[in-house]
C-alpha positions in Angstrom: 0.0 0.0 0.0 1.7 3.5 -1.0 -0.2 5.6 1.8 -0.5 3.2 4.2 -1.1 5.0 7.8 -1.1 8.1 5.9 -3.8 10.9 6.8 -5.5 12.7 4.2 -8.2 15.5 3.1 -9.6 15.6 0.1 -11.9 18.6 -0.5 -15.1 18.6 -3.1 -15.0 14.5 -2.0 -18.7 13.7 -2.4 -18.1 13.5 -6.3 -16.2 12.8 -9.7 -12.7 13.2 -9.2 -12.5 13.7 -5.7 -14.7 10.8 -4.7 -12.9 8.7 -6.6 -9.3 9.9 -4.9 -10.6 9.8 -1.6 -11.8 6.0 -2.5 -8.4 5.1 -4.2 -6.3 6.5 -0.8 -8.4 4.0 1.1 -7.6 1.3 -1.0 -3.6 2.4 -0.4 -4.3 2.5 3.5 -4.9 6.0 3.7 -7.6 8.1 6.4 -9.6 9.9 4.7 -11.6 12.9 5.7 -14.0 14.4 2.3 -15.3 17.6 2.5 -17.9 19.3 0.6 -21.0 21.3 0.5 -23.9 18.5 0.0 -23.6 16.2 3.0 -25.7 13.4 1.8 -22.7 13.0 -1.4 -19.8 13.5 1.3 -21.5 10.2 3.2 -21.8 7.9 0.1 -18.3 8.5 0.2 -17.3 7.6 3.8 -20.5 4.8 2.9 -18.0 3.1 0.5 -14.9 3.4 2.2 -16.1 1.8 5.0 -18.2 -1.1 3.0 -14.3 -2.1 2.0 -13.1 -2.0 6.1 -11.2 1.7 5.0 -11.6 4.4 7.6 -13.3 7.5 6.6 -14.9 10.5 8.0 -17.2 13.4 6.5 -16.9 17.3 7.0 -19.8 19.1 5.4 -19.3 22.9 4.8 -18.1 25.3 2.3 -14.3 25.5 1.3 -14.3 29.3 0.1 -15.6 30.3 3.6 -12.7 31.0 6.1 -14.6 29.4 9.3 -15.6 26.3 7.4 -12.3 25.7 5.4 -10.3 26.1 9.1 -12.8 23.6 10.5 -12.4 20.7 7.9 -8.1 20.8 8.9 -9.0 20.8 12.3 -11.4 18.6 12.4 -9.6 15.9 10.1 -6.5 16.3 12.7 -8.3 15.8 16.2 -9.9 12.6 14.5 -6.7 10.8 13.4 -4.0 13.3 14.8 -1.9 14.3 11.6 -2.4 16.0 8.2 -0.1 14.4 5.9 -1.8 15.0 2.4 -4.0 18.0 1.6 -6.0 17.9 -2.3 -7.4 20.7 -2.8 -10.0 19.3 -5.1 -13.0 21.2 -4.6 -14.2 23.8 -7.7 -16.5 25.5 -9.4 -17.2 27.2 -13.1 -19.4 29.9 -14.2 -20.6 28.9 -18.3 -20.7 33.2 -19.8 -18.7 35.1 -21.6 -17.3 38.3 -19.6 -19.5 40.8 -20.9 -22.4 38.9 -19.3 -21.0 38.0 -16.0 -21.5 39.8 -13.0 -18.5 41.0 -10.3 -20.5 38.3 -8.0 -20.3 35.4 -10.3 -16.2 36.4 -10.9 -15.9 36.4 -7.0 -17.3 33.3 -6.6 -15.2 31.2 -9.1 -12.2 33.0 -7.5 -13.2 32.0 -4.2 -14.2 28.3 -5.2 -11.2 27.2 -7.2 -8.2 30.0 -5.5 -9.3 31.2 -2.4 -10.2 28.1 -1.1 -6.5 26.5 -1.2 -5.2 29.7 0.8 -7.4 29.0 3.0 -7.2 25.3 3.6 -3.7 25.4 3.1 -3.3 28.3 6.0 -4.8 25.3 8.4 -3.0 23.0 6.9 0.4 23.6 6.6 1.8 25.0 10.2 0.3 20.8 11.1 2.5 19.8 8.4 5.6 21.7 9.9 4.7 20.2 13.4 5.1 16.2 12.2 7.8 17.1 10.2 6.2 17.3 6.6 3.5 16.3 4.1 1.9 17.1 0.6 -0.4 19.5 -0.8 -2.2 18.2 -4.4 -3.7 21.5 -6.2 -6.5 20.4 -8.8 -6.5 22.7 -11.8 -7.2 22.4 -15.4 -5.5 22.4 -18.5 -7.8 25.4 -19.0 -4.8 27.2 -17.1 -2.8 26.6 -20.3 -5.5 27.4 -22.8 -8.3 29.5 -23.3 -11.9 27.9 -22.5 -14.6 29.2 -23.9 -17.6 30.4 -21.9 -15.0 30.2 -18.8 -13.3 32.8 -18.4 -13.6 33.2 -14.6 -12.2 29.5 -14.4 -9.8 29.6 -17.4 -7.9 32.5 -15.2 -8.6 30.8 -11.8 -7.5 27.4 -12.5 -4.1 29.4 -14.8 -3.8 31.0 -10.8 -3.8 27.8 -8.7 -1.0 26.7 -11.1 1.4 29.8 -9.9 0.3 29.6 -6.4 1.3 25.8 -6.3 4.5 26.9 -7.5 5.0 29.5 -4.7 3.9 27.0 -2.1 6.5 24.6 -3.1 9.1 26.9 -2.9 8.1 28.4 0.4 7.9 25.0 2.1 10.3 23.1 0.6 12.6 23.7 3.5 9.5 22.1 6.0 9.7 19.2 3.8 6.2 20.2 2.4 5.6 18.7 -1.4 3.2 21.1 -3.4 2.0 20.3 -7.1 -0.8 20.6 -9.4 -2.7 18.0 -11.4 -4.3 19.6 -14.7 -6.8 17.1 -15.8 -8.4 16.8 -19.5 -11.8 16.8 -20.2 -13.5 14.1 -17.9 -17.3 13.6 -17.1 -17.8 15.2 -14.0 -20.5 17.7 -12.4 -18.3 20.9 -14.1 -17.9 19.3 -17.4 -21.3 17.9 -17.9 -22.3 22.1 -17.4 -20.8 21.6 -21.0 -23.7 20.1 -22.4 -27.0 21.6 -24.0 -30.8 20.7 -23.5 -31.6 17.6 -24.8 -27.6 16.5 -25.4 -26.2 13.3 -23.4 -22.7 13.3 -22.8 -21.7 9.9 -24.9 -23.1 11.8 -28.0 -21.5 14.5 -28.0 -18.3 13.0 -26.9 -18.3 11.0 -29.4 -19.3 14.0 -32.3 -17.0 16.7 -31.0 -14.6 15.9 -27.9 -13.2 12.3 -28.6 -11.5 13.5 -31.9 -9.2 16.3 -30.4 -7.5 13.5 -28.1 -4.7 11.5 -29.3 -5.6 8.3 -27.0 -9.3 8.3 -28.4 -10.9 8.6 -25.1 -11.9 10.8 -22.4 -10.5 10.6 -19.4 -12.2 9.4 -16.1 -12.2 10.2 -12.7 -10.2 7.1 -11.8 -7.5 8.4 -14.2 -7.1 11.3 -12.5 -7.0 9.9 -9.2 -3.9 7.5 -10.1 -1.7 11.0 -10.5 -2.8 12.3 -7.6 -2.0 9.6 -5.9 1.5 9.5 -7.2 1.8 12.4 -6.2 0.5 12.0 -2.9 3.2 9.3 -2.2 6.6 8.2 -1.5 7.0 7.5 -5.5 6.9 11.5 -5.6 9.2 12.0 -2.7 11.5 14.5 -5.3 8.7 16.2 -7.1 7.6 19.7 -6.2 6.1 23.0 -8.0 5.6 21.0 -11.1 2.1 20.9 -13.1 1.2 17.2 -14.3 -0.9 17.0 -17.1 -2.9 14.1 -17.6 -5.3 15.7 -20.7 -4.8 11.8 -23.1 -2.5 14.0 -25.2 -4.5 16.9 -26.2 -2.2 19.7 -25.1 0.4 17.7 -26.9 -1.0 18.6 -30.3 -0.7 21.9 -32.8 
C-alpha cells in the first residue's frame, strides 16, 4: 500500500474526481476525511470506504468560507492526529462570456477554485511543519494553459492555482512540504457535464466533438485522475515539487 497509515483530506470529496481519490487512498491505507458542501454526497463517500473495512470521515461545509475551510483541517486532525496529504479538489465554473458576467459570479469562481486553497492550506500547513512534513495536491485544469470558452472566470482561476502551487513549493520546501498541481483533460464530472445543452447526453457529444481532439481516443475518467494524484501524494513523488502534471490523453500535446 503507498499511503499506508497516511492521513488525508480531500476537498469537493462527495463527487467525480474527488470521490474517486478519496476512494483510491483507502484502498492504499490512507484516512480519509472528504469535504464538501452537500452532506448526503460526502456520506456515500465515507459509505463506500467503510463497506471495504477503509476508515473515513465526513466534514460538510463550504471550502471558500474562512470558518468552514479552518474547521475541515481541524477537524480531520483531532480525528486521526496528523495531516499528511491536503488535495485541494474542490471547484467550481461559471458557463458566460465576460461581458455577461457579473462581479459576484467572478468572486465566486475566484473563491471556489483559488481562495479556497489559501485558506485550507493556512490550516494545513503550520500541522504539516509540526510532524515534520507532508503534501499538498492542487486540482486545476488544462484550461490554465489554454483558453476555454464560456469560462473565463475559471480559465484564469485554474491558470492562478498553477502559480500559487509553484509558490507554495518553494516556500515549504525547507519544511519538507511537497506542493504540485494536477491539470486534468476533459472528464465527465459535475463541471464538465455544465458543458452540455438541453436535450444532449454526454456519450453523443463525446463522441461527435470531444473524442476526436484526443490522441488516446478517449476521455479521461475520474479514476484516471485519481492515479496522478496519488503518485503524487506518495513516496514515489518523494523529489517532485512545483511542477504541473498534465494528464489531458495527449491533447495539449497537439498543434
Amino acid at each position: 500500500m503507498k499511503l499506508r497509515d497516511k492521513v488525508a483530506l480531500i476537498t469537493g470529496g462527495g463527487t467525480g474526481i474527488g470521490r474517486a481519490t478519496a476512494e483510491l487512498f483507502a484502498r492504499e491505507g490512507a484516512k480519509v476525511a472528504a469535504s464538501g458542501r452537500r452532506k448526503e454526497k460526502l456520506e456515500e463517500t465515507v459509505a463506500v470506504i467503510t463497506s471495504q473495512g477503509g476508515e473515513a470521515l465526513a466534514i460538510p461545509g463550504d471550502v471558500s468560507r474562512h470558518e468552514d475551510a479552518r474547521q475541515m483541517v481541524m477537524e480531520t486532525i483531532a480525528r486521526w492526529g496528523r495531516l499528511d496529504i491536503l488535495v485541494n479538489n474542490a471547484g467550481a465554473i461559471d458557463r458566460t462570456k465576460l461581458a455577461d458576467s457579473t462581479e459576484e459570479d467572478w468572486d465566486r469562481i475566484m473563491a471556489v477554485n483559488v481562495k479556497a486553497i489559501f485558506l485550507t492550506s493556512k490550516y494545513a500547513i503550520p500541522q504539516m511543519i509540526k510532524q515534520g512534513g507532508g503534501c499538498i495536491i492542487n486540482v486545476s485544469s488544462i484550461s490554465a494553459l489554454r483558453g476555454q470558452s464560456d469560462a473565463h472566470s475559471y480559465s484564469a482561476a485554474k491558470a492562478a492555482v498553477c502559480n500559487l502551487t509553484k509558490a507554495m513549493a518553494v516556500d515549504y520546501a525547507p519544511y519538507n512540504i511537497r506542493v504540485n498541481a494536477v491539470l486534468p483533460g476533459l472528464v465527465e464530472t459535475e463541471i464538465s457535464r455544465t458543458r452540455l445543452k438541453p436535450g444532449q447526453t454526454w456519450q453523443e457529444m463525446a463522441e461527435k466533438y470531444w473524442i476526436p481532439l484526443y490522441p488516446l481516443k478517449r476521455l479521461g475518467t475520474p479514476e484516471d485522475i485519481a492515479k496522478g494524484i496519488l503518485y503524487l501524494a506518495s513516496d514515489d513523488a518523494s523529489w517532485v515539487t512545483g511542477i504541473d502534471l498534465i494528464i489531458d490523453g495527449g491533447y495539449t500535446a497537439r498543434l
